[in-house]
N, C-alpha and C positions, 0 to 999 in steps of 0.2 A: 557260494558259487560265483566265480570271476563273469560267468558269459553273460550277454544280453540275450534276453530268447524273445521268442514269438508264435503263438498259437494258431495254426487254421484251425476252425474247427467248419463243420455245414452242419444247415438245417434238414439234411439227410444224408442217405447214398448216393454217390455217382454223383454228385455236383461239382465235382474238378477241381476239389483240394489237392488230389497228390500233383496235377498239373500245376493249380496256383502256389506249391509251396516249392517245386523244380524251377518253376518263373522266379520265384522270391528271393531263390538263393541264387542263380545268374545275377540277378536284379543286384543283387547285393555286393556278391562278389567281384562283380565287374567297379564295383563303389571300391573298392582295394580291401574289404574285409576277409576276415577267414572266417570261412562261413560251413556249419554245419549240419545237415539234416537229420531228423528224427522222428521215429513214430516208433512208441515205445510198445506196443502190442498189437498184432500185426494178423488179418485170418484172411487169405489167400490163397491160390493155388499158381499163382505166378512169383515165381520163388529165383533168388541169383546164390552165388556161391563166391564168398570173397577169397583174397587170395590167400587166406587162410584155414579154408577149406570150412567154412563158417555158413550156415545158411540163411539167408534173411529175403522180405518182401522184397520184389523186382523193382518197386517205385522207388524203395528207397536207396537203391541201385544207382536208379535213374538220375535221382535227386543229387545224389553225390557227385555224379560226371557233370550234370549243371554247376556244381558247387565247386568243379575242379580238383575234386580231391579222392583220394581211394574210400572205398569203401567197406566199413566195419561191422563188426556185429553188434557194437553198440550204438550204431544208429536202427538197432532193431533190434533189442533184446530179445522180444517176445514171439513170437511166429506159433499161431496155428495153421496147420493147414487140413482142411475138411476130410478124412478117409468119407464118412456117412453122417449123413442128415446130424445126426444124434454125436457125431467119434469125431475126434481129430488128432492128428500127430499134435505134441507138444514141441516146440522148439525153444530153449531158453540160449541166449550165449551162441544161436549159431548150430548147436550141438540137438541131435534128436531125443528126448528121455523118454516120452512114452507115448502109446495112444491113451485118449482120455475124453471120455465123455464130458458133457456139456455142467450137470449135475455136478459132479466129484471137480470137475476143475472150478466153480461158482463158490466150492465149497473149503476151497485151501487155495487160494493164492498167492501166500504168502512168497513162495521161491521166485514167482514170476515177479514182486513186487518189490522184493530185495535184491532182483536182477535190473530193473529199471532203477531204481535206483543209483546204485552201482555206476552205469552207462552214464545217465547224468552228470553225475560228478566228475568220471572221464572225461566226458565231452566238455565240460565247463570248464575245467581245468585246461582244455588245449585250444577254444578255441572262442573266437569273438562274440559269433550269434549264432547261437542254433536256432533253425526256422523249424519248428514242430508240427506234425499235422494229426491230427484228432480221427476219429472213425465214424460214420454213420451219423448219429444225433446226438448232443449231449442229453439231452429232454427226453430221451428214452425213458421213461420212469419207472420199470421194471427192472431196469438194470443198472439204475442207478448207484445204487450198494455195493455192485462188481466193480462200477468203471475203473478201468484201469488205460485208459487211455483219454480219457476229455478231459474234465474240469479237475481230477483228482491230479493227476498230472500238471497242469498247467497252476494249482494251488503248490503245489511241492515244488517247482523252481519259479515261482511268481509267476508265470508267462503272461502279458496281457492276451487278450483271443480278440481275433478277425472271424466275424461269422460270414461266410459265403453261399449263398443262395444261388439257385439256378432256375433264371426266369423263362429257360427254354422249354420246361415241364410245365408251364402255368402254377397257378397260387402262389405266386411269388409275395406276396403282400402276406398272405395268411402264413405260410412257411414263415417266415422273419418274424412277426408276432408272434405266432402262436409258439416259436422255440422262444422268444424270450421270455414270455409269460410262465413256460413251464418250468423253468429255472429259478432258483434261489434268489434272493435279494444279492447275497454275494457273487454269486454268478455271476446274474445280470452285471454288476458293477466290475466283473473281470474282463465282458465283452466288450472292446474300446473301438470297434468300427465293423462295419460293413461292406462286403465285396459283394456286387450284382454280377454273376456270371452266366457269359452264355447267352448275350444278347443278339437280337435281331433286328436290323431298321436302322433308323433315324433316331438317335439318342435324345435327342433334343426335344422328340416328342413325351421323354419319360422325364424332363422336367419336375411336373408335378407330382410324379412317383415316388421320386427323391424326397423331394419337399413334405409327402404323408410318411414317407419310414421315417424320416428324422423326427418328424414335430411328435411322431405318435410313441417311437421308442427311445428316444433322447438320444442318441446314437446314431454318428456322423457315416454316410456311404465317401467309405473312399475310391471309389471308384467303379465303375460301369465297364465292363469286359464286354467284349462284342464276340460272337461267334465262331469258333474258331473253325476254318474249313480247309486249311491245307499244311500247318504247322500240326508236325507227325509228333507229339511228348505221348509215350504211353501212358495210359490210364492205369488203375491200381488194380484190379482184377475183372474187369468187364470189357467186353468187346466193345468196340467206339463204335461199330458199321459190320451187317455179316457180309458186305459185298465190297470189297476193297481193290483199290486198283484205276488201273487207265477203264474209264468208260467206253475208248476207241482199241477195244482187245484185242487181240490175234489168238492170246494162251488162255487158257482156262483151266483155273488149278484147286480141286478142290479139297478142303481140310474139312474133316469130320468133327464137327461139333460133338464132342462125347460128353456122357452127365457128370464125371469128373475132370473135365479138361484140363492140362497145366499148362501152363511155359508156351502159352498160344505167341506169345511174344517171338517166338524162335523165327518168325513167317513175316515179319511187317515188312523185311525189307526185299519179302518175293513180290510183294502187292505195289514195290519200288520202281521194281523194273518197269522199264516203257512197254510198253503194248502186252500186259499180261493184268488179268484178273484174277483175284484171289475170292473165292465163297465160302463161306464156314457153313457148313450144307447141317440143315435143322431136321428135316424131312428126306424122306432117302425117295420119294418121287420129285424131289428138285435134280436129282445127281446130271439127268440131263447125258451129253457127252464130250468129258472135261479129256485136258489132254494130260494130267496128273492126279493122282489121289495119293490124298497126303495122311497118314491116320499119327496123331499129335502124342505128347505126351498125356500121361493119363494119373490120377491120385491113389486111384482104383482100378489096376489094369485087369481082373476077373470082372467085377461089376458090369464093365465097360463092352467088354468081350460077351460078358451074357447079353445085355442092352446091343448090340450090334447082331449079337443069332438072334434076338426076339425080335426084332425088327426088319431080316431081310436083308442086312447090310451085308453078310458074308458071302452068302453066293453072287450078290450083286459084283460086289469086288472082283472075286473070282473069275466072274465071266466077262468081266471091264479088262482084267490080267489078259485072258486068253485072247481079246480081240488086241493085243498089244499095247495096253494104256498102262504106262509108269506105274507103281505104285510104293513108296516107301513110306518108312516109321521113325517117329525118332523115339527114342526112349520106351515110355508103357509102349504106343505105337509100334517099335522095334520089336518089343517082346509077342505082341499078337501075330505078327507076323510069321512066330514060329508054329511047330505042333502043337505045343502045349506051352499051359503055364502055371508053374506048383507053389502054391503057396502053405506046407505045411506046418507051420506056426502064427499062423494068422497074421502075418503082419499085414495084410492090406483090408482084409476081405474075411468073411467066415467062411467062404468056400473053400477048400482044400487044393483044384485042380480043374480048371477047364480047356478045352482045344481051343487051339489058334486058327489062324487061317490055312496054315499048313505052307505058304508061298517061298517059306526060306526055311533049310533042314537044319533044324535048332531047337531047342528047350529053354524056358529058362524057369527056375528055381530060387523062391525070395528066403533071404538068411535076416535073420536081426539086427546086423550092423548094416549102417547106412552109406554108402559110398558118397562124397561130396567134395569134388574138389576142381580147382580150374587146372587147366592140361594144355597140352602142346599135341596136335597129331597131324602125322606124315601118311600119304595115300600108300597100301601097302595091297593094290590090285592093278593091272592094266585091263579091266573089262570096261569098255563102255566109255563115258568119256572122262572118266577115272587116267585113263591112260597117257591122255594131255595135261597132267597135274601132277607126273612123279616129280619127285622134289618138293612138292609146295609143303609149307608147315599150314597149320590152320592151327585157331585157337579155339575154345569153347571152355564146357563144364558139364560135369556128370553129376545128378543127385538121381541115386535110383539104389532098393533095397534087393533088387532082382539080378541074378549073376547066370548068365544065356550061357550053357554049353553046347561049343562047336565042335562037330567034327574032323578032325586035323584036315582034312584033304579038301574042308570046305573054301570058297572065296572069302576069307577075309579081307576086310573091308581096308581099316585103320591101321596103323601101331599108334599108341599112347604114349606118351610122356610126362611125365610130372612136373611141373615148376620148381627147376633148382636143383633137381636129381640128374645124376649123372650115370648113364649107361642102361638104369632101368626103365623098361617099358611093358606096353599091355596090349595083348590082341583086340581089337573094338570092331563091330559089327561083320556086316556078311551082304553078299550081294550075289545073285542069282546067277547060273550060269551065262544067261540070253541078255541080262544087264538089266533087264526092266524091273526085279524087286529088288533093294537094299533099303538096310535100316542101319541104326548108330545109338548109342546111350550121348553120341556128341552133341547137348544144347549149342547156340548160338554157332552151329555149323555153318548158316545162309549168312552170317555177320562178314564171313572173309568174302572180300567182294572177288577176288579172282573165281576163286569157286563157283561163286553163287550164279557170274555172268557165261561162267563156261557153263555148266548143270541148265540153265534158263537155255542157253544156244544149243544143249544136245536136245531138250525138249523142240527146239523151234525147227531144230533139220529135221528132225526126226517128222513132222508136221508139214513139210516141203516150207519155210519160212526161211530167208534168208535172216544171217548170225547178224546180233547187232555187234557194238561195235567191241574190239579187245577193251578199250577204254572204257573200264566198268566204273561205276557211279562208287564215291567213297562214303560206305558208311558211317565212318567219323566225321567227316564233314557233315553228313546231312544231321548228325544229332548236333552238332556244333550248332549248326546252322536253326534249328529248330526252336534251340535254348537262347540263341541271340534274338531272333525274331518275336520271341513269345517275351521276351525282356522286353526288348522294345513295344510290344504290343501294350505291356504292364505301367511300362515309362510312362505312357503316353496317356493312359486311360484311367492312372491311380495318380489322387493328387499327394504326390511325393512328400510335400511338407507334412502333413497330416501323417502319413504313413510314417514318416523319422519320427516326429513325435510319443507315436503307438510303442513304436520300439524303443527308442533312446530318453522318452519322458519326457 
């Protein structure tokens, strides 16, 4: 293998590897390299769809547009994403094969590991460095014999590993020992530095901090990361904050935290907007009175639908509808919105069929082929303020096994388009006669910023708030802008010689 690579791996979850390795490849690529990211198995329910109708983790998404370049399915072979506790969809190549339990997948990995494979070699072959990021712990000892994503990995293309800890959880000392102690001699000896992430304060007081990790585990901290509180890189499947947004509000928009939530990522840039608050509501006596409600994509959209009747959440909704409060769905969300929703070959759920909210007059119905692809769609309604948007294209992506049957006479929403096709298109969602309920199978619909700053302005009249301004904020710039800054935060806090070394030898 031509490439140079490089390992994150942490001494657990949620310590800001998929951030610290989006930071590494800006880092990098801005150095003139061609640089590419990787995380060879992948369990998520925040999923992107490349342009080859290919399904992979979001982060690794992310990582790619820091890295400047399109993004593959071999920067993700592997992809679970959780149906239940116990079940997950298999993703290998992008592609869905099955759902599969925890047991029977522990027990044949063979395709998944001859698929990383694979991917390696591609990637090595085209490009300078691939920056790797690892999962959860390598020192998991139970799972050691599975791994298919830490150390077994980073032995199969040499990678040296960066372990990153995150001192903002406390035991930061005992995390960083005790994951090196549980590891191999070989291991230990593959780990070639240290990231302290997620600091607080005056750096200079962790001096001696420094000085017990190195003397105690022979391994050099290349750097101390400080806090990060306004540099927006999404995280790899976890909420960063359920309360996002200007603290000085006006809107108040709230998304339903559901027990399979996906693609929460669809919203970061409504929490963008100036004087608007985003909640991802945990409890249904928080709901309070928002001037939207948003219900998300879903993994499980019966589960989710039972989990919102047992809790109260339906007629809530309902009677938030009748006093005139917004309410739309994207995806699972879209589909609850109808009367029902049939799942009769199990593909999500072992339920067969439960009601919807009944808000939008639709059905839908899940088939075994999976739909997954990026799109082009054109407004095909003048309800609401739909009707200052004819002409606009929007972009986005569909992954959904659920196919809503409308009523011909009904308000559709969208037309679809394909990438590269010419002439065919696809009817996509529905929106209520009076305007206040529509839904979409379109992810990254709030991404088109005309859109998103008209849609935020009909909420704000609607509220008696004067419209801010047509000069809507670019969301390519702000990811631009977010992957510069977080470089420069890296630059600055990682001592670079040390780091070239790790990498280059």
């Amino acid at each position: 293998m031509a490439a140079k690579s490089i390992m994150i791996q942490g001494t657990g979850s949620d310590v800001g590897k998929s951030v610290i390795t989006a930071g590494l490849c800006r880092l990098l690529v801005r150095d003139g390299y061609q640089v590419a990211p990787f995380k060879s198995q992948n369990m998520a329910l925040n999923s992107f769809i490349t342009r080859d109708g290919g399904e992979i983790g979001r982060a690794q998404a992310v990582q790619a547009e820091a890295a400047r370049v399109v993004a593959t399915v071999d920067m993700n072979p592997v992809l679970l994403k959780p149906n239940q506790d116990d079940n997950s969809q298999l993703i290998i190549h992008g592609q869905a094969v099955k759902n599969i339990k925890a047991k029977e997948y522990f027990a044949d990995q063979g395709k998944s590991l001859e698929a990383i494979e694979e991917s390696l070699q591609r990637l090595a072959g085209k490009w300078e460095i691939i920056v790797m990021e690892g999962a959860g712990s390598p020192a998991e000892i139970n799972l050691r014999e599975y791994d298919l994503v830490n150390m077994k990995i980073a032995e199969m293309i040499d990678a040296p590993v960066i372990l990153v800890a995150d001192i903002d959880k406390g035991g930061v000392f005992a995390s960083i020992v005790g994951t090196l102690e549980l590891l191999t001699q070989e291991e230990r000896e593959r780990v070639k530095g240290i990231i302290i992430n997620k600091f607080r304060g005056d750096q200079a007081r962790f001096e001696g901090g420094i000085d017990f990790i190195e003397k105690y585990t022979g391994k050099p901290v290349l750097g101390v990361i400080p806090y990060l509180k306004d540099i927006k890189i999404p995280e790899e499947d976890s909420l960063a904050q359920d309360v996002q947004g200007d603290t000085d509000y006006q809107l108040d928009i709230v998304i339903l935290y559901l027990p399979h939530i996906s693609n929460f990522t669809d919203f970061d840039l409504l929490a963008a907007e100036p004087e608007t608050r985003v909640r991802y509501l945990r409890e249904l006596t928080e709901i309070g009175e928002p001037d939207l409600i948003i219900i998300p994509g879903s993994k499980n959209t019966i589960e989710d639908l039972q989990y919102l009747y047992s809790q109260g959440y339906i007629e809530v909704i309902r009677q938030k509808y009748r006093q005139g409060i917004p309410v739309l769905g994207i995806c699972g969300g879209y589909q609850m919105l109808g009367r029902r929703v049939i799942d009769p070959s199990h593909v999500e759920s072992s339920e067969e069929v439960v009601a919807g909210l009944g808000l939008l007059e639709m059905e839908t119905v899940y088939a075994g082929e999976k739909i997954s692809r990026q799109v082009k769609a054109s407004i095909n309604t003048d309800i609401s303020f739909f009707k200052d948007l004819q002409g606009e294209v929007l972009t986005g992506y569909e992954i959904h096994h659920g196919r809503s049957r409308i009523d011909s006479d009904q308000n559709q929403l969208l037309k679809i388009m394909l990438w590269g096709d010419k002439g065919e298109s696809f009817d996509d969602g529905l929106i209520s006669d009076d305007g206040l309920v529509w839904g979409t199978y379109l992810h990254g619909i709030f991404d088109n910023d005309r859109f998103r700053r008209s849609f935020i302005n009909h909420i704000r009249e609607k509220k008696g708030l004067h419209p801010l301004s047509r000069q809507h904020m670019s969301s390519r710039r702000l990811r631009e802008d977010a992957y510069d800054r977080f470089a420069d935060l890296l630059e600055k806090n990682i001592a670079r010689a040390k780091l070239d070394r790790v990498i280059f030898g």
